[in-house]
ZADO-1210 file (C-alpha; in nm, 4 decimals, padded with zeros to 6 digits):
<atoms>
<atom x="00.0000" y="00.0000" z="00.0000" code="UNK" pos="1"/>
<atom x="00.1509" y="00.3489" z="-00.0607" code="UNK" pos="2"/>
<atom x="00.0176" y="00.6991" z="00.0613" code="UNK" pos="3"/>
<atom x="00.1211" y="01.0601" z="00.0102" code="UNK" pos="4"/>
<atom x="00.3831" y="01.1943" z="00.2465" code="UNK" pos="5"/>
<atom x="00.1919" y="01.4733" z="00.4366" code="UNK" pos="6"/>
<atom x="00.5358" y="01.6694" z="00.4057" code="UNK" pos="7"/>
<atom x="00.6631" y="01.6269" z="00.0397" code="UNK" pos="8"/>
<atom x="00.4248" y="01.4687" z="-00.0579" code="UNK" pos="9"/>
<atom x="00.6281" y="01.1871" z="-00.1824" code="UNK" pos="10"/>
<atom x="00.4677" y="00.8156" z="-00.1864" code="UNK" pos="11"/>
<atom x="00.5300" y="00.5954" z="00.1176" code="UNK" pos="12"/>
<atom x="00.5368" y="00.2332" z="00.0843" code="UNK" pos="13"/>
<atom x="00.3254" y="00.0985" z="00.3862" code="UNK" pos="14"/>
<atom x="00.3442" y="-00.2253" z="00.5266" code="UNK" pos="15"/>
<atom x="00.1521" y="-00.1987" z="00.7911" code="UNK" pos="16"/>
<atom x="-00.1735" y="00.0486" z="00.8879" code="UNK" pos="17"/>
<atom x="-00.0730" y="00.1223" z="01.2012" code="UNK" pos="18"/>
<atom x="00.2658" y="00.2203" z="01.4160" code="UNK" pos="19"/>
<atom x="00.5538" y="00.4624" z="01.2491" code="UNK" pos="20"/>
<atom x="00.7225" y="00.4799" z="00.9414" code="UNK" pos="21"/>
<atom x="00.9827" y="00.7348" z="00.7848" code="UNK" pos="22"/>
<atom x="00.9263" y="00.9227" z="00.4834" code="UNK" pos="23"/>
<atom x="01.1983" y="00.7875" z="00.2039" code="UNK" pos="24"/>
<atom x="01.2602" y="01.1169" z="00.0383" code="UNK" pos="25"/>
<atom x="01.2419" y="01.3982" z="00.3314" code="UNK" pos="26"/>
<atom x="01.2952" y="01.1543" z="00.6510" code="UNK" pos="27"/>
<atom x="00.9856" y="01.3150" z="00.8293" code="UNK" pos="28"/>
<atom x="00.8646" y="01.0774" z="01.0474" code="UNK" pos="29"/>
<atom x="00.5223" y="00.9761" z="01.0051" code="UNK" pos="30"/>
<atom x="00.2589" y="00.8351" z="01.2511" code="UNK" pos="31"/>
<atom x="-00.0324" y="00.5508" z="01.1003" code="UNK" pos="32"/>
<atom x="-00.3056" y="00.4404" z="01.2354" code="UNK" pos="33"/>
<atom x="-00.6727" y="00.3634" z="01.0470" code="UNK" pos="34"/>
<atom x="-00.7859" y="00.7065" z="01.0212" code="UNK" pos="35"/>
<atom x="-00.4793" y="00.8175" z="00.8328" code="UNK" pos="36"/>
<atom x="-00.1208" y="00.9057" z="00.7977" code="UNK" pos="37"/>
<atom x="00.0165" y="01.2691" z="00.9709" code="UNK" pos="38"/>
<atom x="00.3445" y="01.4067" z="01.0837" code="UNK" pos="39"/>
<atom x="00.4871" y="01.2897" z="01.4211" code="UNK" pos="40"/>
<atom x="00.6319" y="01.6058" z="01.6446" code="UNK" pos="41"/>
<atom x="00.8367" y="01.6153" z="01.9138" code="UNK" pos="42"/>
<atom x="00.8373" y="01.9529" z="02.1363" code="UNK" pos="43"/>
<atom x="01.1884" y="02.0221" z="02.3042" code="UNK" pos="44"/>
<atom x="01.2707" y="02.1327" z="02.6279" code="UNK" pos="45"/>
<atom x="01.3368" y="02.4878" z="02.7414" code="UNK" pos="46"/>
<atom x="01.4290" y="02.3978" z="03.0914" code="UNK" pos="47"/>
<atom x="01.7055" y="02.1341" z="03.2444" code="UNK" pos="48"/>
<atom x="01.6511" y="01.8998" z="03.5103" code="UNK" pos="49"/>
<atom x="01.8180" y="02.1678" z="03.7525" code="UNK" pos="50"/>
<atom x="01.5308" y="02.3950" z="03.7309" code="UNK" pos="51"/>
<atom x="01.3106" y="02.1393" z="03.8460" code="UNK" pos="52"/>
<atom x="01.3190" y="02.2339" z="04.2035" code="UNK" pos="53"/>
<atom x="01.3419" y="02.6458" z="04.1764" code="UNK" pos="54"/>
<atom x="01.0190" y="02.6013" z="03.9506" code="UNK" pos="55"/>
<atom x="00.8035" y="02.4011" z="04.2215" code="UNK" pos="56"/>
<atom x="00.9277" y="02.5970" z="04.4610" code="UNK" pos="57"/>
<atom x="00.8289" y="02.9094" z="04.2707" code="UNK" pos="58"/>
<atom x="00.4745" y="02.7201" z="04.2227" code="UNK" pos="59"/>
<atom x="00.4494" y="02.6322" z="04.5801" code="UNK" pos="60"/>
<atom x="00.4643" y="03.0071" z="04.6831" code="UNK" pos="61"/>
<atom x="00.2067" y="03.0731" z="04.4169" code="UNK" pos="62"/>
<atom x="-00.0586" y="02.8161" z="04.5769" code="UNK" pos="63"/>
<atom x="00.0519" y="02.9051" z="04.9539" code="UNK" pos="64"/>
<atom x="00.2089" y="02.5545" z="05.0118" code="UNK" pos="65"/>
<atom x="00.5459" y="02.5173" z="05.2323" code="UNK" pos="66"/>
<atom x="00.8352" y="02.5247" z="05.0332" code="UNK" pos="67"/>
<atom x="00.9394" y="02.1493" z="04.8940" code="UNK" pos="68"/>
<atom x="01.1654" y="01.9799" z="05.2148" code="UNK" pos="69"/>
<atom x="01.2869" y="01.7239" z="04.9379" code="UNK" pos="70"/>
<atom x="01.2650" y="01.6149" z="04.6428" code="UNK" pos="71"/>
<atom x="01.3131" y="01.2792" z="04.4152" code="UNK" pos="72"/>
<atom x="01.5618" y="01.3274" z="04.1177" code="UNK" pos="73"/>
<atom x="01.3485" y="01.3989" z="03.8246" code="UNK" pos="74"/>
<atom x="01.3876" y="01.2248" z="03.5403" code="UNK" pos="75"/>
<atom x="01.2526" y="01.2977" z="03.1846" code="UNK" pos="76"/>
<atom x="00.9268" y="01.1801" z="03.0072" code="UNK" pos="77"/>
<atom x="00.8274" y="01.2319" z="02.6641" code="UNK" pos="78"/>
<atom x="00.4475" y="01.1839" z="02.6674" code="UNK" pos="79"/>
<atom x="00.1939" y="01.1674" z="02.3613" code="UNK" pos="80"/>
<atom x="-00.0680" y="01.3510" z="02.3262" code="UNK" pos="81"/>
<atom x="-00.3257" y="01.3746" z="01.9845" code="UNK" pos="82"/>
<atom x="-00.3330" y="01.8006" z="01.9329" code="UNK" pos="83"/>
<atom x="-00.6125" y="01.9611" z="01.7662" code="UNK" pos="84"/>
<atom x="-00.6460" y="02.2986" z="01.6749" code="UNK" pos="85"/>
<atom x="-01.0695" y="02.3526" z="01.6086" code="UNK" pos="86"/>
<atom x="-01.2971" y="02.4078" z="01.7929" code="UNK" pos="87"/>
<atom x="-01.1386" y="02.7400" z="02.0197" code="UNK" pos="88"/>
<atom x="-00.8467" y="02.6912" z="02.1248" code="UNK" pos="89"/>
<atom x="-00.5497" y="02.4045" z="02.0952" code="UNK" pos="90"/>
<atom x="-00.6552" y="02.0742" z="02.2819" code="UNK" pos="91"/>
<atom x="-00.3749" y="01.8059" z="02.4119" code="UNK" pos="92"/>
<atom x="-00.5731" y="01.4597" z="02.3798" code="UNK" pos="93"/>
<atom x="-00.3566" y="01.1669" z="02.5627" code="UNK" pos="94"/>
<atom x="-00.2745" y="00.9277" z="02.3471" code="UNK" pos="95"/>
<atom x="-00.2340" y="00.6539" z="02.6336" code="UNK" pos="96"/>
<atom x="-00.4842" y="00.5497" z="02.8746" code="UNK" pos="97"/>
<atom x="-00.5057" y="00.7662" z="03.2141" code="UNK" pos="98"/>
<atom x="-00.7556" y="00.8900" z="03.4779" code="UNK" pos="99"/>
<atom x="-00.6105" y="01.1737" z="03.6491" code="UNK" pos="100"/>
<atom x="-00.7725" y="01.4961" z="03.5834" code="UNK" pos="101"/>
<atom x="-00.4497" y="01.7134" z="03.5628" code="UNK" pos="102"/>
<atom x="-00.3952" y="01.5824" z="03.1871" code="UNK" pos="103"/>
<atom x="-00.7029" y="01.6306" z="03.0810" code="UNK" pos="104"/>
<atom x="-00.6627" y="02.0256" z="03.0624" code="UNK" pos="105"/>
<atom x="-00.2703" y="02.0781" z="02.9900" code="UNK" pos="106"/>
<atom x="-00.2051" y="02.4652" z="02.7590" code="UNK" pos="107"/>
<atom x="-00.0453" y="02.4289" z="02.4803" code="UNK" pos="108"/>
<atom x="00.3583" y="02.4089" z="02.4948" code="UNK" pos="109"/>
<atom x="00.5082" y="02.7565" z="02.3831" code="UNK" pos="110"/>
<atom x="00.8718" y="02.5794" z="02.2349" code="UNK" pos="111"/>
<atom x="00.9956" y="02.4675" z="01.9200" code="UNK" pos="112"/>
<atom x="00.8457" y="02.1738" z="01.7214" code="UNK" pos="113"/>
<atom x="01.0633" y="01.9299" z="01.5448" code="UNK" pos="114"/>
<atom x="00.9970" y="01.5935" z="01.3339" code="UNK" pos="115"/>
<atom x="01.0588" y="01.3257" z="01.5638" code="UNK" pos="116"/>
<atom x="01.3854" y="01.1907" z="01.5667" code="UNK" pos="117"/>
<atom x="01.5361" y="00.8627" z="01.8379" code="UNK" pos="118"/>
<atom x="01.8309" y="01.0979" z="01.8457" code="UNK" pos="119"/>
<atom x="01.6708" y="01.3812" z="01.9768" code="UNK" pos="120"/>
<atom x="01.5099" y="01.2320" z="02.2805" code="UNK" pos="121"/>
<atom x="01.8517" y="01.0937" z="02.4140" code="UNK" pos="122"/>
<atom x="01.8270" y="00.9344" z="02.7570" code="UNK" pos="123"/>
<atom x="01.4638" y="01.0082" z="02.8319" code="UNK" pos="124"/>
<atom x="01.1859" y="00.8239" z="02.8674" code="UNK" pos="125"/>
<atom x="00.9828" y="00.7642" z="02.5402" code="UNK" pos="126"/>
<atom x="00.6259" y="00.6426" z="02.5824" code="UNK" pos="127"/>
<atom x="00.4483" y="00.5124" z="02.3058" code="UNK" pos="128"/>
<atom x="00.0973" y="00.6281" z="02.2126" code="UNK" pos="129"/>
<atom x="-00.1855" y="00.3462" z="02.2421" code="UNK" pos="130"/>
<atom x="-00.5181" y="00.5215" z="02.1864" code="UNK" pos="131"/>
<atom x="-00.5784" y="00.5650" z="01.8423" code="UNK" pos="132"/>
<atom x="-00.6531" y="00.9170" z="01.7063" code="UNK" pos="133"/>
<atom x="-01.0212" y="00.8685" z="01.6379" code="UNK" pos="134"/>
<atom x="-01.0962" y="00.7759" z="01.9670" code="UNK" pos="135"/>
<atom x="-00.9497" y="01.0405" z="02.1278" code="UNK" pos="136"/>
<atom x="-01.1291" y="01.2767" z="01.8922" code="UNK" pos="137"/>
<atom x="-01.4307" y="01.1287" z="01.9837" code="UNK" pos="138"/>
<atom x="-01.3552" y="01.1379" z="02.3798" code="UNK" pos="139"/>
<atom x="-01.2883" y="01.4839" z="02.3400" code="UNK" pos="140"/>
<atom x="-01.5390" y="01.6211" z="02.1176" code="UNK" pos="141"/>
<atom x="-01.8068" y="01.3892" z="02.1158" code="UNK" pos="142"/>
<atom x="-02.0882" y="01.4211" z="01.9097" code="UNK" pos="143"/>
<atom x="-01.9042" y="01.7475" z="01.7331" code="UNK" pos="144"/>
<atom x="-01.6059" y="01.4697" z="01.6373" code="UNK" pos="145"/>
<atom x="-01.7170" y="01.4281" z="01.2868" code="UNK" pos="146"/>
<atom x="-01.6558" y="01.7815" z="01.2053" code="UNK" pos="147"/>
<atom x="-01.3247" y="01.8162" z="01.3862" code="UNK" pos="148"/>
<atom x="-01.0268" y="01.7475" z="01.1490" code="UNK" pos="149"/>
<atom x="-00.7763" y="01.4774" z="01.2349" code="UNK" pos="150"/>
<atom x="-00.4946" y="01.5513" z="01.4970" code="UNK" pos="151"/>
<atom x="-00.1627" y="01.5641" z="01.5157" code="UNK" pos="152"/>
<atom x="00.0626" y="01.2909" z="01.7253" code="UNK" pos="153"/>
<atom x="00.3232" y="01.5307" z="01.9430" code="UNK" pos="154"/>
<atom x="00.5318" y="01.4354" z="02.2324" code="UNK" pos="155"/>
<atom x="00.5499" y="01.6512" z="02.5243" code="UNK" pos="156"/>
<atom x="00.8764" y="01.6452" z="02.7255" code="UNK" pos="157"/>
<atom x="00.7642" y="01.6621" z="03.1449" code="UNK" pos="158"/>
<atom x="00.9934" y="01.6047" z="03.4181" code="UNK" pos="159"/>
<atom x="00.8534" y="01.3653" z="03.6747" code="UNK" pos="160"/>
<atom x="00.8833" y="01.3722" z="04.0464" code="UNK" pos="161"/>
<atom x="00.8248" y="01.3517" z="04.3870" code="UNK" pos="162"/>
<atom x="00.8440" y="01.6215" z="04.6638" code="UNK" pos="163"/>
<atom x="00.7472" y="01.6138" z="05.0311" code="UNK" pos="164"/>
<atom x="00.5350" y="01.9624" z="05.0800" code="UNK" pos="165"/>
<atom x="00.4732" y="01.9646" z="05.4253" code="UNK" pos="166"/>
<atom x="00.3609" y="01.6242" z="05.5176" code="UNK" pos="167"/>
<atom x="00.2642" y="01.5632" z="05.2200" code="UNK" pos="168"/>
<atom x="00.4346" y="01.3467" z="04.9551" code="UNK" pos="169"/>
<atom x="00.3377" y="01.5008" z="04.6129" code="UNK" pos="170"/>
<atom x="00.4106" y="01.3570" z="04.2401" code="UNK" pos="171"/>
<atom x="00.4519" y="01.5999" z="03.9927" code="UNK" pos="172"/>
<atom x="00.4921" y="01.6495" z="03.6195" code="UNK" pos="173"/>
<atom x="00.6796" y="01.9867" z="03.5464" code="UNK" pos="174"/>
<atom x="00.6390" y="02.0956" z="03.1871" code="UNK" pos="175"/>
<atom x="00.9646" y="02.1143" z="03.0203" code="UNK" pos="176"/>
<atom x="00.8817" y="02.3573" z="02.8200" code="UNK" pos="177"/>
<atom x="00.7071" y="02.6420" z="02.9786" code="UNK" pos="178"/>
<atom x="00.8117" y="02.4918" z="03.3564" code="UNK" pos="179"/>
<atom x="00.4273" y="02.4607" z="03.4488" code="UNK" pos="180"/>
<atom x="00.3616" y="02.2501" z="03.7454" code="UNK" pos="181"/>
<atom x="00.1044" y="01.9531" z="03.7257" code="UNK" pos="182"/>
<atom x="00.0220" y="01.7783" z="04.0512" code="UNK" pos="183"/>
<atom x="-00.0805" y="01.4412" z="04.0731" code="UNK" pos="184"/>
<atom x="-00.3791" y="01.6109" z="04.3033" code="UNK" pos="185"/>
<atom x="-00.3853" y="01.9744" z="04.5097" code="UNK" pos="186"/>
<atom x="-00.2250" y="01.8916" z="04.8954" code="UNK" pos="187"/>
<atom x="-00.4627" y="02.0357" z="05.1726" code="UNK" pos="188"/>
<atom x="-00.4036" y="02.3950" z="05.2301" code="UNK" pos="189"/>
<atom x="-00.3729" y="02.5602" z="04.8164" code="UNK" pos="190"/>
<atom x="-00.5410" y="02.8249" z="04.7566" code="UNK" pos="191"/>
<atom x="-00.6621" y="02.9963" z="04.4609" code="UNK" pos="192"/>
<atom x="-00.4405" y="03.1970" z="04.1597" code="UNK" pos="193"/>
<atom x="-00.4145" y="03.5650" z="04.2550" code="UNK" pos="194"/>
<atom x="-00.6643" y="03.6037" z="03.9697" code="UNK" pos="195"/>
<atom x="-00.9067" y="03.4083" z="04.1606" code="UNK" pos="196"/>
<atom x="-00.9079" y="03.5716" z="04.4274" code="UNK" pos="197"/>
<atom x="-00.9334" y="03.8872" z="04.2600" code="UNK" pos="198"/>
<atom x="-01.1973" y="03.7797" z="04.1086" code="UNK" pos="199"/>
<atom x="-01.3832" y="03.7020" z="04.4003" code="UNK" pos="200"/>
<atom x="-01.3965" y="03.9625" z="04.5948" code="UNK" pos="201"/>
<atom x="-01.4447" y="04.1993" z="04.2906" code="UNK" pos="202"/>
<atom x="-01.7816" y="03.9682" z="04.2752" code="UNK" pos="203"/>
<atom x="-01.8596" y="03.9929" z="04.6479" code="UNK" pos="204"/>
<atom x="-01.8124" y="04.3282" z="04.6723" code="UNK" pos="205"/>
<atom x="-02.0441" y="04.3841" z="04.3736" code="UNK" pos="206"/>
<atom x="-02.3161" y="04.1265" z="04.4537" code="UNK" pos="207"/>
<atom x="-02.3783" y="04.2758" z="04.8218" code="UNK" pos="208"/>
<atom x="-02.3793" y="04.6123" z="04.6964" code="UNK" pos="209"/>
<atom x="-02.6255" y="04.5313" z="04.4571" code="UNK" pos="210"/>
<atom x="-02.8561" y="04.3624" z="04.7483" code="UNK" pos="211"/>
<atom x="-02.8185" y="04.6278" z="04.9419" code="UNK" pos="212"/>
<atom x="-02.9716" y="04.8824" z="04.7130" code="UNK" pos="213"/>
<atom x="-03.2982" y="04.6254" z="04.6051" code="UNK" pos="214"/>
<atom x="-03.3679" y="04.6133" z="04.9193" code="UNK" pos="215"/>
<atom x="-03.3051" y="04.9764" z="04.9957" code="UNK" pos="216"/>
<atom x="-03.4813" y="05.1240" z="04.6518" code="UNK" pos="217"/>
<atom x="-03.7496" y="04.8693" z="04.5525" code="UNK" pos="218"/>
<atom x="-04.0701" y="04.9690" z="04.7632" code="UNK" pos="219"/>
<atom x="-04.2918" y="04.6564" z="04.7613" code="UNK" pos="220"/>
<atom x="-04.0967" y="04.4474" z="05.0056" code="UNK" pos="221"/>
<atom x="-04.2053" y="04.0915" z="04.8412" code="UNK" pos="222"/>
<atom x="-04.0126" y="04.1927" z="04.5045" code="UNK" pos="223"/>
<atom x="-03.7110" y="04.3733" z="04.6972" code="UNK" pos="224"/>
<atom x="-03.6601" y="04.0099" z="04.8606" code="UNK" pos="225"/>
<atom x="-03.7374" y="03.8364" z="04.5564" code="UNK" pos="226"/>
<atom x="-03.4505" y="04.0244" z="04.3790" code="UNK" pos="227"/>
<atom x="-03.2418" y="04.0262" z="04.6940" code="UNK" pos="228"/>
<atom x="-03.2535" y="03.6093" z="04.7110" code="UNK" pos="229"/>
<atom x="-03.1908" y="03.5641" z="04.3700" code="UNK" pos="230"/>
<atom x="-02.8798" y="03.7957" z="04.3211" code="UNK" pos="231"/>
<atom x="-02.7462" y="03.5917" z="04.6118" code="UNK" pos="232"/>
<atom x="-02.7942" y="03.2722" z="04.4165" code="UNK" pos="233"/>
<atom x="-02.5676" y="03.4194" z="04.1646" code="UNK" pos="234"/>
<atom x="-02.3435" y="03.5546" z="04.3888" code="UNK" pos="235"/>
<atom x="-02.3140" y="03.1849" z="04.5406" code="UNK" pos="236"/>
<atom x="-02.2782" y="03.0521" z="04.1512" code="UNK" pos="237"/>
<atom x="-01.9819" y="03.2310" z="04.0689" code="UNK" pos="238"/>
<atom x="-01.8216" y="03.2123" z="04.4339" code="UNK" pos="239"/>
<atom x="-01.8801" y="02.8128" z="04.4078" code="UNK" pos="240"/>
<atom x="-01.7700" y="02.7826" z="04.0715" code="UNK" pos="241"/>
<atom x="-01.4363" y="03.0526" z="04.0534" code="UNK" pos="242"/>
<atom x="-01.1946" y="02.8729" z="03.9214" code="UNK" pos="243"/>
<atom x="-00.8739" y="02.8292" z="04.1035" code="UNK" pos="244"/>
<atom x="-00.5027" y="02.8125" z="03.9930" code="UNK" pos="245"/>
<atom x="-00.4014" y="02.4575" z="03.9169" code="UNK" pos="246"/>
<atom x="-00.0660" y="02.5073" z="03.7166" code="UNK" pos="247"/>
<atom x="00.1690" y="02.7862" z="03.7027" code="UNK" pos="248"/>
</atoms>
C-alpha cells in the first residue's frame, strides 16, 4: 500500500496500517493508524533537570504551600498527546490510557516543534501512544467529532517527580517547556491563583452592593426580597464555581 507523504508529498510504501514509518525522500517521520497518515512532532525542552526544584518551589509560593523539604531526582518523560487545533483553542488529547484529571486540561507548549527523531530524545523516557486518534477525537469532542479534522501525534517532554510539601508526599509532572507545574492532586491547604481571588472579591463586593440597594430602593418588600434572594444565588454561583489556579 503506498500513501502521500503529508510533508513532500512523496509516496510511502506501507506495510503496515498502524505504528511509524519514515518518509523515504524527506525523513519526516510519520505516525499511522486507520484514520490516516500525519506528521509525528516532538516539542523540546526549554528547561534542564536543575530547574526542576526552583520552579516548584516558585509554584508552591504561588498556591501558599510550604516550600518542597525534598525532592526525588526527576527524570525525563516524553508523553503523547493527539493536538487539535478547532474548535477554540489548541486541545492536548492523551494518546495513552489515564484517569487523572491534571492531563485532561494541559495549555499548549510555547517551544519549538521538530519531526521526531530517536536521536533527539537521548536518555529520556519515550512512551508510546496506544489510543488511536479517532478515539481520542471522539472522547474529546463527542458528538461534534465528525466535524473536527484529524490531529496531530506530538510528544510533550515533562519532568517527573516527587516532593514532600509539608507532610505531604506530592508527584509531579513539570512541563519542560514552559516549567508549568502539574500535581498528581492539590495537597490540603492551596489556595486559589491571585486572579481568583481577585476575582472574588471583585464579585462579592459587587453582589452585596447590589442587594443592598434592592432592598433599599425597591418599595414593595415581596419583590425587593425576591430580587435580593436571587442575586445571592448568583453571587453563590460564581463564588462556588471561581476557578482556582491549578498550574503555574
Amino acid at each position: 500500500m503506498k500513501v502521500p507523504c503529508p510533508q513532500c508529498g512523496g509516496e510511502v510504501q506501507l506495510q503496515e496500517t498502524t505504528g511509524f514509518v519514515g518518509c523515504p525522500f524527506c525523513a519526516t517521520s510519520l505516525v499511522l493508524d486507520l484514520t490516516g497518515v500525519r506528521p509525528h512532532l516532538l516539542y523540546r525542552p526549554r528547561h534542564g533537570a536543575a530547574e526542576v526544584l526552583p520552579l516548584l518551589r516558585r509554584w508552591c509560593d504561588a498556591q501558599g504551600l510550604p516550600t518542597p523539604s525534598s525532592m526525588s531526582i526527576p527524570h525525563l518523560v516524553y508523553h503523547p498527546f493527539w493536538r487539535y487545533g478547532a474548535q477554540g483553542r489548541p486541545r492536548l488529547v492523551p494518546a495513552w490510557p489515564v484517569l487523572e484529571t491534571r492531563w485532561t486540561d494541559l495549555a499548549l507548549p510555547e517551544a519549538e516543534q521538530v519531526i521526531y527523531d530517536p536521536a533527539a530524545i537521548g536518555t529520556a523516557q519515550l512512551d508510546e501512544p496506544s489510543i488511536v486518534e479517532a478515539a481520542a477525537r471522539q472522547r474529546a469532542f463527542g458528538g461534534a467529532a465528525a466535524s473536527v479534522p484529524p490531529g496531530d501525534l506530538v510528544h510533550v517532554p515533562f519532568y517527573e517527580a516527587q516532593a514532600m510539601v509539608g507532610p505531604h508526599r506530592l508527584q509531579v509532572s513539570l512541563e519542560a517547556c514552559s516549567g508549568r507545574v502539574y500535581p498528581e492532586r492539590m495537597p490540603p491547604g492551596a489556595r486559589a491563583s491571585g486572579a481568583g481571588q481577585g476575582f472574588g472579591m471583585t464579585a462579592a463586593v459587587l453582589g452585596f452592593a447590589g442587594m443592598f440597594l434592592e432592598a433599599m430602593l425597591i418599595p414593595p418588600a415581596w419583590l425587593a426580597a425576591t430580587l435580593v434572594g436571587l442575586t445571592g444565588v448568583a453571587l453563590y454561583w460564581m463564588l462556588v464555581n471561581n476557578p482556582g489556579g491549578r498550574s503555574l
